[in-house]
BAMIDREN-489986 format. One record per residue (C-alpha): residue number from 0; residue in one letter; chain; x, y, z. Coordinates in Angstrom, 3 decimals. Layout:
# residues N
+------+------+-------+----------+----------+----------+
| logu | domi | kemar |        x |        y |        z |
+------+------+-------+----------+----------+----------+
|  NUM |    A |     A |        X |        Y |        Z |
...
+------+------+-------+----------+----------+----------+
# end
This chain:
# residues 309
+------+------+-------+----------+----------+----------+
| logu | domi | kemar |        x |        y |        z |
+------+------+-------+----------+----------+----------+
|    0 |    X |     A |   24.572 |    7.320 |  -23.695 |
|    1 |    X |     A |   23.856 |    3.769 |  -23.424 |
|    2 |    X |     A |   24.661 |    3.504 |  -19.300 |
|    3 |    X |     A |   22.499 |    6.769 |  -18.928 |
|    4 |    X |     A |   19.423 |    5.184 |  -20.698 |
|    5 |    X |     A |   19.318 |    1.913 |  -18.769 |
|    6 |    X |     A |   19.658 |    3.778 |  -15.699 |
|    7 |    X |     A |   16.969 |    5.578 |  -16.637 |
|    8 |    X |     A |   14.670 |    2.834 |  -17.216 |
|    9 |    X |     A |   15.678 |    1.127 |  -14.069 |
|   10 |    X |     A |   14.797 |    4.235 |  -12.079 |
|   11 |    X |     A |   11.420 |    4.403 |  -14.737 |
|   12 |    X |     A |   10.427 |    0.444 |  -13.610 |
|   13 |    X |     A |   11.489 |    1.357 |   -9.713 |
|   14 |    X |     A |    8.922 |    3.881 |   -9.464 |
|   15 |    X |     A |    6.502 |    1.843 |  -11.382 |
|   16 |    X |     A |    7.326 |   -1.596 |   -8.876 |
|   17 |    X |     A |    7.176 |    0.837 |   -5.680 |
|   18 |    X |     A |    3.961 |    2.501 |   -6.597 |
|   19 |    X |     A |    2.020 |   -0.148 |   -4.989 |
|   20 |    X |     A |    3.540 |   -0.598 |   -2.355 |
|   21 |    X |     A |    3.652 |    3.062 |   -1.937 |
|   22 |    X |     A |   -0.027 |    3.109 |   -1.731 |
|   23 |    X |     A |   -1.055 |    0.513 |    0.423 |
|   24 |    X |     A |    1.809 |    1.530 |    2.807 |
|   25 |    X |     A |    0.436 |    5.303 |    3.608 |
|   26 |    X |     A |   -2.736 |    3.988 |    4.172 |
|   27 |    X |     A |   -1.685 |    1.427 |    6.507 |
|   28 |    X |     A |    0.474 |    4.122 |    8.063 |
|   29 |    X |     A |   -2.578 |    6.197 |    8.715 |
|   30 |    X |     A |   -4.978 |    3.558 |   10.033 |
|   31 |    X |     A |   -1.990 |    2.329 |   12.337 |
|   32 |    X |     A |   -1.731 |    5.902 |   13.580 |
|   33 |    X |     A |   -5.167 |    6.060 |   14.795 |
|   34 |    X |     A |   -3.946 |    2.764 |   17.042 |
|   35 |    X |     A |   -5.902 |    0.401 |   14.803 |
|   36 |    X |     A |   -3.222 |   -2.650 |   13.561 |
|   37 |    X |     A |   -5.097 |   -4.078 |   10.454 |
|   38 |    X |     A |   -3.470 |   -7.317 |    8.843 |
|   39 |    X |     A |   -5.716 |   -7.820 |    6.110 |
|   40 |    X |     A |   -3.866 |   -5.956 |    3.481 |
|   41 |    X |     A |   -3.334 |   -8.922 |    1.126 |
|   42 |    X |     A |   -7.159 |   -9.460 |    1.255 |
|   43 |    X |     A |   -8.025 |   -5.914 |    0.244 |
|   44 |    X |     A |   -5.532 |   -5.593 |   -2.513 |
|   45 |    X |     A |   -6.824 |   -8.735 |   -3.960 |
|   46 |    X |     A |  -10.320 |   -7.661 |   -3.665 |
|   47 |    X |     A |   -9.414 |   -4.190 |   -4.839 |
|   48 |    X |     A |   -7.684 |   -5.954 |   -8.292 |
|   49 |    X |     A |  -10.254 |   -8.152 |   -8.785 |
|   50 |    X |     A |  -12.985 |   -6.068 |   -8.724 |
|   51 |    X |     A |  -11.336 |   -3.272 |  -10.350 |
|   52 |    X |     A |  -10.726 |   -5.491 |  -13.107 |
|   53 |    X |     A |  -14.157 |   -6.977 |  -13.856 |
|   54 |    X |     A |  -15.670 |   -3.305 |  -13.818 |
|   55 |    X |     A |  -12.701 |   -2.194 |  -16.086 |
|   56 |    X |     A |  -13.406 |   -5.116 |  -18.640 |
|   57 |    X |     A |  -17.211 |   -4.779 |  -18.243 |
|   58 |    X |     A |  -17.565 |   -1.230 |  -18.390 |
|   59 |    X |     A |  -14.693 |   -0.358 |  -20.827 |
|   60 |    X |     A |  -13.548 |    2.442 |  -18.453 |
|   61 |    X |     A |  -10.563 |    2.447 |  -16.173 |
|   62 |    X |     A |  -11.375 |    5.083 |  -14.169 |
|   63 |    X |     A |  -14.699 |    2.743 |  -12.923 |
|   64 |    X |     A |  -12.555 |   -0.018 |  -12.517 |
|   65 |    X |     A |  -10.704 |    2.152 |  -10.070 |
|   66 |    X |     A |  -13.508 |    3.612 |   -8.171 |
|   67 |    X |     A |  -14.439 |    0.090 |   -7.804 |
|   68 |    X |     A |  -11.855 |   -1.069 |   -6.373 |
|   69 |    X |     A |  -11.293 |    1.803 |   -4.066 |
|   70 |    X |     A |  -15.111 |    0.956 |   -3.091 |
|   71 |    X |     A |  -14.005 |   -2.955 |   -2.690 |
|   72 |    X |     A |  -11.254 |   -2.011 |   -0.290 |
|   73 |    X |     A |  -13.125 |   -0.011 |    1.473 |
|   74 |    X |     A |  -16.047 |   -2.472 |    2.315 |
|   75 |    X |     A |  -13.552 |   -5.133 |    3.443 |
|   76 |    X |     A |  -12.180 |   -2.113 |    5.803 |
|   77 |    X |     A |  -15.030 |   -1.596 |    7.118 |
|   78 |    X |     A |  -15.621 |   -5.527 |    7.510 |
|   79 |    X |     A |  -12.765 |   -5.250 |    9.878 |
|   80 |    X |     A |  -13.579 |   -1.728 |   11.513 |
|   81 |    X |     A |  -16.818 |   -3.402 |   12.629 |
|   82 |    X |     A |  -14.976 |   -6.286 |   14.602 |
|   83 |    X |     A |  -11.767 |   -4.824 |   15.553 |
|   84 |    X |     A |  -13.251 |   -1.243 |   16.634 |
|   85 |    X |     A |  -16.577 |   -1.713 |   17.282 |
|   86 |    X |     A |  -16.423 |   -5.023 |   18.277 |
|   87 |    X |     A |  -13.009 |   -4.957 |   19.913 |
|   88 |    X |     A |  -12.251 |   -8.205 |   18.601 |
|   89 |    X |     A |   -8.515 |   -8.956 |   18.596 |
|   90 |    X |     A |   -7.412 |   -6.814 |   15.962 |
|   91 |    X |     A |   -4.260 |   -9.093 |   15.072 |
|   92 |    X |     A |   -6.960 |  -12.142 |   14.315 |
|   93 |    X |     A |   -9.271 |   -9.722 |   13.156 |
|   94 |    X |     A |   -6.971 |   -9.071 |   10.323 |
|   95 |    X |     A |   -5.539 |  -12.386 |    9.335 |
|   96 |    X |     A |   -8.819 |  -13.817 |    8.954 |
|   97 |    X |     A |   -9.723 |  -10.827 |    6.588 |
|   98 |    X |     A |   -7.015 |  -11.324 |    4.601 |
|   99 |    X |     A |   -8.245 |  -15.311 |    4.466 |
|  100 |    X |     A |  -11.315 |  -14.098 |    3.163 |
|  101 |    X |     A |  -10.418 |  -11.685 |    1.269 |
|  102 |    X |     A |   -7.964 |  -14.448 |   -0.836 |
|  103 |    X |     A |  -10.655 |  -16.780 |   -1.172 |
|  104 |    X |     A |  -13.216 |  -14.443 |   -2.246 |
|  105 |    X |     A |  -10.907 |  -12.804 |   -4.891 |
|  106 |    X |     A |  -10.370 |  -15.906 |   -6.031 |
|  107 |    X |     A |  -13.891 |  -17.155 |   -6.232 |
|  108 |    X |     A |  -15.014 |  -13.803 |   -8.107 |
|  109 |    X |     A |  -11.948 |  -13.783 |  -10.529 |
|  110 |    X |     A |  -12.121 |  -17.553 |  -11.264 |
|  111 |    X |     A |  -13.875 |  -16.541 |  -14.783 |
|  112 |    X |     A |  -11.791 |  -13.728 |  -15.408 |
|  113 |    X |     A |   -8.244 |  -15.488 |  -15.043 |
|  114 |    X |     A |   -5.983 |  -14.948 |  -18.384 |
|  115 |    X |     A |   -7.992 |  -12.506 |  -19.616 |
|  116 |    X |     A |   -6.452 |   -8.729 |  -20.342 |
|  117 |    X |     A |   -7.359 |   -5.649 |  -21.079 |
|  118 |    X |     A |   -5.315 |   -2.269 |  -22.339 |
|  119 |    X |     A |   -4.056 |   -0.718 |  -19.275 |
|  120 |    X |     A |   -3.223 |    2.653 |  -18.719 |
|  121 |    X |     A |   -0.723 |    4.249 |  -21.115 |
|  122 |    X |     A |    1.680 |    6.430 |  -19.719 |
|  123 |    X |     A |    1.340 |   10.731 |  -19.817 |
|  124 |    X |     A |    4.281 |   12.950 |  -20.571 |
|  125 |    X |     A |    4.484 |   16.342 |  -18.529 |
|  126 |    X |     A |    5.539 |   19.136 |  -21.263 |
|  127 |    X |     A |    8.579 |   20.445 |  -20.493 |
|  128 |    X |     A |    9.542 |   18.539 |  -17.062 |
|  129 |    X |     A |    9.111 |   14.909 |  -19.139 |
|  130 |    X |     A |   12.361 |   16.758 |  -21.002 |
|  131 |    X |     A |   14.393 |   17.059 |  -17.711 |
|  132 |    X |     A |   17.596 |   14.573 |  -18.289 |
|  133 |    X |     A |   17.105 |   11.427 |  -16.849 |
|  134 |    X |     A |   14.232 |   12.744 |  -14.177 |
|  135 |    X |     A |   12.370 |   13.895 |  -16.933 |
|  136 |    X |     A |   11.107 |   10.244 |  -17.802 |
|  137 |    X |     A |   11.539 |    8.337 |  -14.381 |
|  138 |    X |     A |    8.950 |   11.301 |  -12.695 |
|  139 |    X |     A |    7.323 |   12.620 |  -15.176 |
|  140 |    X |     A |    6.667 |   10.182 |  -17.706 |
|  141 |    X |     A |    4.167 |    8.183 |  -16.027 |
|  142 |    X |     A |    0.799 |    6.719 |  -15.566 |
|  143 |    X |     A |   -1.820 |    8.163 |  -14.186 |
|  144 |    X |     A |   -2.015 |    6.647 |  -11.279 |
|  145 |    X |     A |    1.649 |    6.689 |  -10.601 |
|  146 |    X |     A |    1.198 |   10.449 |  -10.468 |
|  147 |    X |     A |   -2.060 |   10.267 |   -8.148 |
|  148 |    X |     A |    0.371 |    7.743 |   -5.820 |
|  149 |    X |     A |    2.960 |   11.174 |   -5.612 |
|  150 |    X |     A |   -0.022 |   13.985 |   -4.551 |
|  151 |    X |     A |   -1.446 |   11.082 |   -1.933 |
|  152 |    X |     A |    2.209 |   10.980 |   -0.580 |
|  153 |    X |     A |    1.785 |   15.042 |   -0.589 |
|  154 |    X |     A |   -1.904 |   14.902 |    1.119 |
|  155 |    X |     A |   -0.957 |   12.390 |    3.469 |
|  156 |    X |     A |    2.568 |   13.969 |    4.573 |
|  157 |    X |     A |    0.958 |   17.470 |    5.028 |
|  158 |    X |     A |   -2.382 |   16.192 |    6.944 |
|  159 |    X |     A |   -0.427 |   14.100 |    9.441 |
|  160 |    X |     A |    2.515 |   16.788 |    9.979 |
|  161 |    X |     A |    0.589 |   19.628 |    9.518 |
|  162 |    X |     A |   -3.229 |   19.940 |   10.037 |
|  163 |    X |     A |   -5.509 |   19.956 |   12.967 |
|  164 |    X |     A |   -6.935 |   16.416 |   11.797 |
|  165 |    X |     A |   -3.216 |   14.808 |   11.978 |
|  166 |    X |     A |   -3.251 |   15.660 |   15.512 |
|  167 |    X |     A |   -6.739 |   14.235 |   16.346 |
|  168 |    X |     A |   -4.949 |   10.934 |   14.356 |
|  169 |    X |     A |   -2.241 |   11.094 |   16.624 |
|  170 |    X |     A |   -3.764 |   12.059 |   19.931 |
|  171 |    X |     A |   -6.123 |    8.852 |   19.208 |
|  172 |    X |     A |   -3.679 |    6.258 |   18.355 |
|  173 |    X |     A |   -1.177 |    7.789 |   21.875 |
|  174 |    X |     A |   -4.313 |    7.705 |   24.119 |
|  175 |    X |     A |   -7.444 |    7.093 |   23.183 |
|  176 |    X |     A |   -8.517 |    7.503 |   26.962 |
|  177 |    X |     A |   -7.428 |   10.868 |   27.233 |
|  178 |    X |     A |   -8.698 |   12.022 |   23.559 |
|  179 |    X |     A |  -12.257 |   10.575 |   24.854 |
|  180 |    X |     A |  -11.860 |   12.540 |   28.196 |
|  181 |    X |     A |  -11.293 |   15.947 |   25.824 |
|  182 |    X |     A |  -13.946 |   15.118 |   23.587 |
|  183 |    X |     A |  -12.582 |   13.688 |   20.661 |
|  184 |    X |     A |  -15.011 |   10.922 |   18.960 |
|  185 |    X |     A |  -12.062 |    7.969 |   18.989 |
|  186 |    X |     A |  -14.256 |    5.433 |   17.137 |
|  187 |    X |     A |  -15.762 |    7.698 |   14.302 |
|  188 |    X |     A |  -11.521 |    8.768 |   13.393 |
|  189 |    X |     A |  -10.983 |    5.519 |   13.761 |
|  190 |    X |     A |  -13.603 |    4.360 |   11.490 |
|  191 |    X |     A |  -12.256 |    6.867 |    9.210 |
|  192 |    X |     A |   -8.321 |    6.039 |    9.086 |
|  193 |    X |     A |   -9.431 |    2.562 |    8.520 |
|  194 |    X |     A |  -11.797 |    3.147 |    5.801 |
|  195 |    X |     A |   -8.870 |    5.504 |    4.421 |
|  196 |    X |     A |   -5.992 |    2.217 |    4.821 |
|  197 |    X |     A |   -9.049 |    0.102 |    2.782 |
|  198 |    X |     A |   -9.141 |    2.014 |    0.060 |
|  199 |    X |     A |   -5.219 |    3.088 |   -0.800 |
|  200 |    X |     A |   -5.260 |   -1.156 |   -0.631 |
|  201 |    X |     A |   -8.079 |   -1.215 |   -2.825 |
|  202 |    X |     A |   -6.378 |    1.595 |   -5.048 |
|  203 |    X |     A |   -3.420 |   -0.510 |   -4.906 |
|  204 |    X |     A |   -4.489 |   -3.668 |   -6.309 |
|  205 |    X |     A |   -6.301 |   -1.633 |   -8.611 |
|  206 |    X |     A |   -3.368 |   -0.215 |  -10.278 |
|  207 |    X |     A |   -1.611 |   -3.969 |  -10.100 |
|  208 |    X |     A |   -4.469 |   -5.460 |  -12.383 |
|  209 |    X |     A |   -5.165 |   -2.244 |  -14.449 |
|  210 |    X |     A |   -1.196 |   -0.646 |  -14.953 |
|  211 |    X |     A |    1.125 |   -2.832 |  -13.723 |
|  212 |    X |     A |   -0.021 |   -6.096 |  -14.890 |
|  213 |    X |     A |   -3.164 |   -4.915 |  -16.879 |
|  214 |    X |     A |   -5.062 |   -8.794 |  -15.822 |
|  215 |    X |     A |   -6.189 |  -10.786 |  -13.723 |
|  216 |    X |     A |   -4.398 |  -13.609 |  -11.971 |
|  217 |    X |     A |   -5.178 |  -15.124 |   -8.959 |
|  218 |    X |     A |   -2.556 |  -14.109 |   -5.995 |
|  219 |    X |     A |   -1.192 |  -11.453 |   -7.581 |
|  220 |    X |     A |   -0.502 |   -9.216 |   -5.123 |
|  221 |    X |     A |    2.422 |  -11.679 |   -4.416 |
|  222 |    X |     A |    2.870 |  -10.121 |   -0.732 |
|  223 |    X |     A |    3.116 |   -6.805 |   -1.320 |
|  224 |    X |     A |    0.750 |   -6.382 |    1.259 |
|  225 |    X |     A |    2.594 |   -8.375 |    3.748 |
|  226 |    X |     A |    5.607 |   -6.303 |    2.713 |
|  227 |    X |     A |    4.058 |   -2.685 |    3.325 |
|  228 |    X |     A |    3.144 |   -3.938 |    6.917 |
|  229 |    X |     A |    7.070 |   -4.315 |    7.270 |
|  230 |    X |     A |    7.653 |   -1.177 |    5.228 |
|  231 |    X |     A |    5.260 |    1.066 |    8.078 |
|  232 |    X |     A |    8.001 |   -0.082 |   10.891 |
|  233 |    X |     A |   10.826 |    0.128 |    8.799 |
|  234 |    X |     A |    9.460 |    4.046 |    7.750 |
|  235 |    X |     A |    9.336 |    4.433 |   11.814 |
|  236 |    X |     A |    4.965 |    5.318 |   10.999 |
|  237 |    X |     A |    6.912 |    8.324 |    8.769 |
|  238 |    X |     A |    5.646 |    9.063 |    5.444 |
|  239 |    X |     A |    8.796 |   10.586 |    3.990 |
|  240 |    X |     A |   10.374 |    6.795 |    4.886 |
|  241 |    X |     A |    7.455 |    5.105 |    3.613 |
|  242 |    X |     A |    8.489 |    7.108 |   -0.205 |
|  243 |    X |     A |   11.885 |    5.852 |    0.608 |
|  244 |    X |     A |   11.014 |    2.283 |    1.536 |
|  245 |    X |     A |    8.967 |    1.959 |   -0.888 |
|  246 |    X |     A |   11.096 |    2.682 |   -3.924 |
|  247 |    X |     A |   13.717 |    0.646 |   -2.354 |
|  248 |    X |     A |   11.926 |   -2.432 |   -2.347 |
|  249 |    X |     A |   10.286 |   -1.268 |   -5.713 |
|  250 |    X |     A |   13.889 |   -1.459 |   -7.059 |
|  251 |    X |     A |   14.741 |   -4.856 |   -5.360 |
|  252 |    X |     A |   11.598 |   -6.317 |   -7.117 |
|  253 |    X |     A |   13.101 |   -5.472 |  -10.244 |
|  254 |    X |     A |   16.455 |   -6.367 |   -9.530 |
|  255 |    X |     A |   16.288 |  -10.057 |  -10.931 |
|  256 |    X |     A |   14.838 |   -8.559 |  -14.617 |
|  257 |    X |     A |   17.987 |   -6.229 |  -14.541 |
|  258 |    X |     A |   20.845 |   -8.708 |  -13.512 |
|  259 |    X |     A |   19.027 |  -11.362 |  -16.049 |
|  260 |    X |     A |   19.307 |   -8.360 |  -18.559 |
|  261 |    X |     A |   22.618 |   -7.807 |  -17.363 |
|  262 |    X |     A |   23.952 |  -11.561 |  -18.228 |
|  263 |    X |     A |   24.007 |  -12.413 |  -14.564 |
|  264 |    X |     A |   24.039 |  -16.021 |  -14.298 |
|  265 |    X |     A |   21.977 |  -16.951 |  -10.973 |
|  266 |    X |     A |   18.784 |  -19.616 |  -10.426 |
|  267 |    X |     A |   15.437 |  -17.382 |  -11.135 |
|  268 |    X |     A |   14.497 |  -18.107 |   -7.916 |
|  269 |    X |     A |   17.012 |  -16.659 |   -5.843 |
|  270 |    X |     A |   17.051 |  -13.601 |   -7.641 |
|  271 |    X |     A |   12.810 |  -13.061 |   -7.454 |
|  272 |    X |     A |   13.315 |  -13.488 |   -3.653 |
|  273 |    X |     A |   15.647 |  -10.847 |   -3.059 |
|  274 |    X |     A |   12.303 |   -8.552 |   -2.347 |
|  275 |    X |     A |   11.423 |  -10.439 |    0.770 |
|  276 |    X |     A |   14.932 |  -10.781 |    2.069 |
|  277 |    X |     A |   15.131 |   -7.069 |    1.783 |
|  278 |    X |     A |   13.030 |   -7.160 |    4.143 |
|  279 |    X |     A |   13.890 |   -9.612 |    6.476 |
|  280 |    X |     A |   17.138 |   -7.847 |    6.512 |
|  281 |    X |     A |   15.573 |   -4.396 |    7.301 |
|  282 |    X |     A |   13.283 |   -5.958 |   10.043 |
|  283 |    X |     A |   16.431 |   -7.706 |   12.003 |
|  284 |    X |     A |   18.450 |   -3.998 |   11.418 |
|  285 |    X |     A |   15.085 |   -2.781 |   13.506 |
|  286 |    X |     A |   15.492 |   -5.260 |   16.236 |
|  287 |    X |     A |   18.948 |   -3.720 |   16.858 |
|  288 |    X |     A |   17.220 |   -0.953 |   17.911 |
|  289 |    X |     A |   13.900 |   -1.452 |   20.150 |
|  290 |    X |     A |   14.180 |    1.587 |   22.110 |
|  291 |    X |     A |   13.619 |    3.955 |   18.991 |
|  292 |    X |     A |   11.137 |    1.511 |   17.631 |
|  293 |    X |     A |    9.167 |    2.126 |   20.640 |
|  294 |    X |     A |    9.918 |    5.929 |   20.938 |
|  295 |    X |     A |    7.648 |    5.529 |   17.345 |
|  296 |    X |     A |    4.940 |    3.318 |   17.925 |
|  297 |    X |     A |    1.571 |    4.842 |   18.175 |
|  298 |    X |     A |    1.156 |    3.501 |   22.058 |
|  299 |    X |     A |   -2.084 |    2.211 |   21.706 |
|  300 |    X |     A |   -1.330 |    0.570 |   18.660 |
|  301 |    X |     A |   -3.190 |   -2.867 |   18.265 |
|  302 |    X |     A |   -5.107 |   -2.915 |   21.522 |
|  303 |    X |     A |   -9.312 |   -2.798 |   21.316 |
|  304 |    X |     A |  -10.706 |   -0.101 |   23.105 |
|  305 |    X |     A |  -14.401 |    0.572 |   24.601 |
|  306 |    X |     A |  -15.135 |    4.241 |   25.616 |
|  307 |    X |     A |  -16.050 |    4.509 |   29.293 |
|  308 |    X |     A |  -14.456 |    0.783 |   29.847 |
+------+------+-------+----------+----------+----------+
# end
C-alpha cells in the first residue's frame, strides 16, 4: 500500500515537473516546423512568469495572470518574428539576444516583486476517473493548467498530423521557395507558428510562477527553456516524443527530492543536475545517428528567407 502510494506521487510530481516543459516544447516544435529556429525561449518564459505574476497579484485573478503572460510571450515572439522573418536577421543571434533581453527585463520588472507569493492554483479532481487506481490521481487529479497542457498536446498532434494547416506548416518549413511558387503566404504562417511558440513559452512560465512555484524569483525558469530546445531534436520535431521527453525529464527533475526522500546519501548538487545530464546524454545518443536526424529536420530550418530573393 505504502510502495503503491509513493509511486503514485512520483508519477503525480512527474507530470507536474514535465508540464512546463511540455508546453514550451510543442510550441517550439511548431515554430521550428515552419523553418523558423527561435532561441529565445528562456527570455519568453521569464517574461511570461513575470508578468503573469504581477497581473495575478494585482488583479487577484489567475486566469489574467495567464492571459498576461500568454500576451508577454507573445510580444517578445513577435520581437523576434520582426528580425528573424521579416528582417532575415540571423535567426540563431536573433534568438540569443532575445533571450538576453528577455532575462534582463524580467528581472528589471520583477525586482519589486521578488519573495512575494500568492495562492496558486489548487488542484481539480475528475469524478469518477480521479478514482482510477494509481492513474486516477497522477492524470486526473490535477491543476488546471496541467489539464489545458494535455488538450494542447491533443490540438497540436491532430493539426500537424492531420489538418490542411499542418501541411501548409510543413510545406513552409521543407521549402519555402516552392510553397511561395504555389501560393502559400510563407511569412504570414510563419508569423503565426512563431507567435504560437511565444505564447506556449509565455503559458509556460506562467504556470511556473502561478502552479508550480506560485512566486516570483528571478531565473526561475532554471533552463527549462534551454532544455525543450534539446527536447524538439530528441522528439525527432514529433509531438507524441515531445509528451514522452517531456515527462522523462519531468521525472529526472524530481529525482533528487525522491532519492533525498529515499535516504540516498549523495551531495545536493549532483543529484539537482541529473536534469541537464539527461540531456547531454540524449543529445550525444542523437549524434550516433545523423542520418535520421536529418531525415527529420524541417530543411529549411534556421535559414532567413526573402520571397522573390
Amino acid at each position: 500500500m505504502v510502495d503503491t502510494l509513493l509511486l503514485t506521487n512520483i508519477l503525480a510530481a512527474t507530470v507536474v515537473a514535465g508540464t512546463p516543459l511540455l508546453l514550451v516544447a510543442l510550441g517550439e516544435l511548431v515554430c521550428e516546423r515552419s523553418g523558423v529556429l527561435n532561441l529565445g525561449q528562456e527570455g519568453m518564459m521569464l517574461m511570461g512568469a513575470v508578468a503573469g505574476f504581477i497581473a495575478a497579484l494585482t488583479s487577484g485573478s489567475l486566469a489574467v495572470g495567464v492571459v498576461v503572460g500568454i500576451v508577454a510571450g507573445m510580444a517578445m515572439a513577435m520581437l523576434f518574428a520582426f528580425m528573424a522573418v521579416t528582417l532575415a536577421a540571423n535567426q540563431y543571434a536573433a534568438g540569443l539576444a532575445l533571450t538576453i533581453f528577455g532575462i534582463g527585463l524580467s528581472a528589471f520588472i520583477g525586482a519589486g516583486y521578488v519573495g512575494q507569493s500568492l495562492g496558486g492554483f489548487s488542484r481539480v479532481a475528475i469524478p469518477l476517473l480521479s478514482d482510477i487506481p494509481v492513474l486516477g490521481r497522477v492524470l486526473f487529479h490535477q491543476d488546471p493548467l496541467v489539464y489545458l497542457s494535455f488538450v494542447l498536446f491533443v490540438v497540436v498532434y491532430v493539426f500537424l498530423r492531420y489538418s490542411r494547416g499542418g501541411l501548409l506548416l510543413r510545406a513552409v518549413g521543407e521549402a519555402p521557395e516552392a510553397a511561395t511558387a504555389n501560393g502559400i503566404k510563407v511569412l504570414t504562417i510563419r508569423y503565426v507558428a512563431v507567435a504560437f511558440g511565444g505564447g506556449m513559452a509565455g503559458l509556460a512560465g506562467a504556470y511556473l510562477s502561478l502552479a508550480y512555484t506560485p512566486m516570483w524569483t528571478e531565473n526561475m525558469t532554471a533552463g527549462r527553456g534551454w532544455i525543450a530546445l534539446a527536447l524538439v531534436v530528441f522528439a525527432s520535431w514529433r509531438p507524441e516524443r515531445v509528451l514522452l521527453g517531456a515527462y522523462l525529464f519531468g521525472a529526472a527533475s524530481i529525482l533528487h527530492l525522491v532519492l533525498q526522500g529515499l535516504g540516498w546519501r549523495s551531495p545536493t548538487e549532483f543529484l539537482a543536475m541529473l536534469p541537464y545530464l539527461v540531456t547531454i546524454i540524449m543529445l550525444v545518443l542523437l549524434s550516433w545517428n545523423p542520418a535520421r536526424t536529418r531525415l527529420n529536420t524541417p530543411l529549411s530550418l534556421g535559414q532567413p528567407y526573402r520571397p522573390g530573393r
